[in-house]
N, C-alpha and C positions, 0 to 999 in steps of 0.2 A: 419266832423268826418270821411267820406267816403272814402276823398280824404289822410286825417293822414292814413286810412288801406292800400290804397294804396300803399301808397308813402314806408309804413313800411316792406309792403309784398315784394316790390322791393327790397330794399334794403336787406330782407331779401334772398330774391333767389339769388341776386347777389354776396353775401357773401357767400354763399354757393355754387356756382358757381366757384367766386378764389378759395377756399379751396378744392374744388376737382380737380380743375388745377394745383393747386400747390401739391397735394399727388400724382398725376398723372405725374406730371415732376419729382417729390421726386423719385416714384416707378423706373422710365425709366434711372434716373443718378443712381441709386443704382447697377440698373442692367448692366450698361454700368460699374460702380467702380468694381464690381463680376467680368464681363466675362475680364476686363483686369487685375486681380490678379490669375484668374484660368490659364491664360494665360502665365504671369511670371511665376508660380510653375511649370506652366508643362514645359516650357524651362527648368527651374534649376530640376525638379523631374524628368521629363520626360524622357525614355529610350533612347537609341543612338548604333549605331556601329560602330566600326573605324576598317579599314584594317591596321592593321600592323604586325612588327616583336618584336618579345618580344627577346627583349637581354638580361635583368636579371631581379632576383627578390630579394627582400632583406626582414625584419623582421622576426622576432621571433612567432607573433600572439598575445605575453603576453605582456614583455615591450615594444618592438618595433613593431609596426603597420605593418601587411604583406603590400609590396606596389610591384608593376609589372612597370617594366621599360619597355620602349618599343619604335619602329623606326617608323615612319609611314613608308609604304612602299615606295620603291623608293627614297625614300627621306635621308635626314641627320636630319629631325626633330621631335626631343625625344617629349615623350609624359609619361607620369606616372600615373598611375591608382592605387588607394587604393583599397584595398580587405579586407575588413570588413564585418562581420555579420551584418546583418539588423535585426534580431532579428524577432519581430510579426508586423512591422512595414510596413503600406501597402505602395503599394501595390506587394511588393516582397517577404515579408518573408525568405528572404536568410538564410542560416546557414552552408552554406556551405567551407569557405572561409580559410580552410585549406587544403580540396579536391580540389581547384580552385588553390592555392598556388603551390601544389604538381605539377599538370596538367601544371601550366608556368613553372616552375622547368625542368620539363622534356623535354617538347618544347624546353627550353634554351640549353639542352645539346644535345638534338636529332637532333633537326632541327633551331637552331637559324638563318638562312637566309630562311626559308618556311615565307609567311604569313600565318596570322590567322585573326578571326575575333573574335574583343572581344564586347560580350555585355555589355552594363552600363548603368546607371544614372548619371546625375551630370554634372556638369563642372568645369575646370580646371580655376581657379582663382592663380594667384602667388601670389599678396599680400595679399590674405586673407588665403596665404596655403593651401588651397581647391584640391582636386581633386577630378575625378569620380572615382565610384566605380563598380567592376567588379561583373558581373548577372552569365555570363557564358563564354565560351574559344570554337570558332567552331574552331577546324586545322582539317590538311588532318590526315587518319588515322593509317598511318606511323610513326608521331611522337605521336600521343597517344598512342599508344601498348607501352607496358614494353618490353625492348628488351629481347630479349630469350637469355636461354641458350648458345646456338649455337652461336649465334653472339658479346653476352659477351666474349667467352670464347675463342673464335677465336685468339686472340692475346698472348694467355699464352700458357706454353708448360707442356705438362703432365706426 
């Protein structure tokens, strides 16, 4: 009978042995499936800068989506940026995205061959119509001022 408590006891630690081996590998793949989806999201969520030049912009805000067309610097290759409100949507909460609108707007007519540096999220996908969306607009401070008077007015006669 000594030898059946034996034989039982073993068998029972050894089972109990796998089973914590195997939550113990469970736990370590879970955590390796984790850190490579936190990883994709941040590629696709995660913020970015590009130097370029913004040659136009187009939409409405309402029916048609503000989008920022733009050169990368030096170069001949376009790049287009969505400008959309994020709403309370972390982690940017944007709501700005008709004051972002305006600011390319004006860059286009002020300075369209200055670079700028626009901040985003996102990436540019074509066949899924994807593009990144516009955080903020750094240019030099030339083409942010509203032109003055003076320099409006310079070409009319009074």
């Amino acid at each position: 009978m000594s030898q059946c408590m034996n034989q039982c006891a073993a068998t029972t630690f050894h089972r109990h042995g796998v089973e914590a081996l195997m939550k113990k590998k469970f736990i370590i793949s879970l955590g390796v499936v984790l850190a490579i989806v936190i990883a994709v999201l941040w590629l696709f969520w995660g913020s970015d800068t590009w130097n370029v030049q913004i040659s136009g912009v187009t939409g409405d805000g309402r029916n048609i989506q503000y989008r920022i067309e733009t050169v990368y610097s030096n170069t001949f290759e376009t790049m287009i940026f969505r400008n959309e409100d994020a709403g309370f949507a972390p982690p940017y909460f944007k709501f700005n995205s008709a004051d972002l609108q305006s600011l390319a707007s004006r860059i286009t007519r002020e300075c369209p061959q200055e670079p700028v540096t626009i901040h985003g999220y996102g990436m540019r996908i074509s066949f899924l119509d994807m593009f990144p969306n516009v955080i903020s607009i750094d240019a030099p401070e030339h083409c942010i001022d509203a032109p003055s008077k003076a320099g409006s007015t310079a070409g009319t006669q009074e």
